[in-house]
C-alpha positions, -999 to 999 in steps of 0.1 A, spaced: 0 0 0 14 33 -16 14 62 15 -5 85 -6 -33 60 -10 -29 54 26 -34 89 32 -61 95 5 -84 70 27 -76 81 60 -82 120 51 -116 103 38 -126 81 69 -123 53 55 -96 23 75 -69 17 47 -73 -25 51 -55 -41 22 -82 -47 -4 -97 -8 -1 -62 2 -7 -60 -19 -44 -86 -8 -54 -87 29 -51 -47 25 -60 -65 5 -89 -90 35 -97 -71 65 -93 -44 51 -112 -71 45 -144 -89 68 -166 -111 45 -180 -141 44 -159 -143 8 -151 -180 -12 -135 -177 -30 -107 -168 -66 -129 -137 -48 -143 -123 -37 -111 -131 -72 -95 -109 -83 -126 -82 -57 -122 -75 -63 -90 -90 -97 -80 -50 -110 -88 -31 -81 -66 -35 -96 -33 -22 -125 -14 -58 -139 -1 -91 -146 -23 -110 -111 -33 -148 -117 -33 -171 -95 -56 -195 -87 -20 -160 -75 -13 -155 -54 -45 -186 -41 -44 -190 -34 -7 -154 -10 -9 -166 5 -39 -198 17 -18 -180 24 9 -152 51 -14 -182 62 -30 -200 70 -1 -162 88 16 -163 108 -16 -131 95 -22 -147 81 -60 -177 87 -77 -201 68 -93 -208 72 -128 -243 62 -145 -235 59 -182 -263 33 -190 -296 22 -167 -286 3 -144 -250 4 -156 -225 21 -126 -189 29 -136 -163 45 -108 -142 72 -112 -116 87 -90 -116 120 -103 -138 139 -78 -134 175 -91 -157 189 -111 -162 177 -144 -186 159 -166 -186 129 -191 -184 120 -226 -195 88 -240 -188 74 -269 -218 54 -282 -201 25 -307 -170 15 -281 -188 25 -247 -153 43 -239 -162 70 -216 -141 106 -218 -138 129 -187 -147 166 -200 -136 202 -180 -168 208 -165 -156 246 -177 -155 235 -213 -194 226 -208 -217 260 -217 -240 266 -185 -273 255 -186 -303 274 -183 -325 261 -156 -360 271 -156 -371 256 -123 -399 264 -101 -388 286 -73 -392 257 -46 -359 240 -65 -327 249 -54 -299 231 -70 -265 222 -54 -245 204 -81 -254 187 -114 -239 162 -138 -236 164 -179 -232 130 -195 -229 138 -235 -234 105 -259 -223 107 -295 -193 96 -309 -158 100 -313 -145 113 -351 -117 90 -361 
C-alpha cells in the first residue's frame, strides 16, 4: 500500500485495510471508468488472499459514499467509478462505450427554468455521440 493511498483514505474516513487500498490504487491510477466486474478483474490477482465481488462491491460503496470516487451512470442500471472527484462531466462514446472525462468549464452553462421551490447544489452532464476517427 502506496502512502498517498494510505493517506487518501484516512483523510476520507475510511480504515486503509488491504483490499480498499487496491482498489482505489487500482482506480485512481485509471482513466477508463471501469463497473464494478472490471475492477473485480483488475484487481482480483493483486493480493495475497481470495478477493470476493460482495468485497468489490462493498469497498466501492464504501469510497463512494467517503467521496473518495464517484459513481458514474452511463447506461440504466450500468454504474462505472471514477476517482476524479473534481468537477467535471462525461463524454461517452456510443459505438466503443469508452467514456471521456470533460472540463466541466469546457461545458456551456445550462439554463435552468425551475420552479422557485428547487434549489440546486451540483449537477452532472453525461454527452453520448461519438468519437470522429
Amino acid at each position: 500500500m502506496t502512502s498517498h493511498i494510505e493517506e487518501l483514505l484516512t483523510t476520507h474516513g475510511v480504515k486503509p485495510t488491504a483490499q480498499r487500498a487496491v482498489i482505489a490504487e487500482y482506480l485512481v491510477g485509471t482513466d477508463c471508468h471501469p463497473t464494478a466486474d472490471e475492477v473485480f478483474q483488475a484487481v482480483s490477482t493483486k493480493l495475497p488472499v481470495s478477493l470476493s465481488r460482495a468485497t468489490v462491491y462493498n469497498t466501492l460503496n464504501a469510497l463512494v459514499e467517503a467521496g473518495v470516487i464517484k459513481e458514474v451512470i452511463t447506461d440504466p442500471g450500468r454504474v462505472r467509478y471514477d476517482a476524479n472527484v473534481s468537477d467535471h462531466h462525461h463524454f461517452v462514446d456510443v459505438k466503443t462505450g469508452q467514456v471521456y472525462d470533460i472540463d466541466a468549464h469546457k461545458v456551456s452553462a445550462l439554463k435552468l427554468d425551475l420552479a422557485p421551490e428547487f434549489s440546486v447544489n451540483s449537477y452532472h452532464v453525461t454527452i453520448f455521440g461519438e468519437v470522429k476517427k
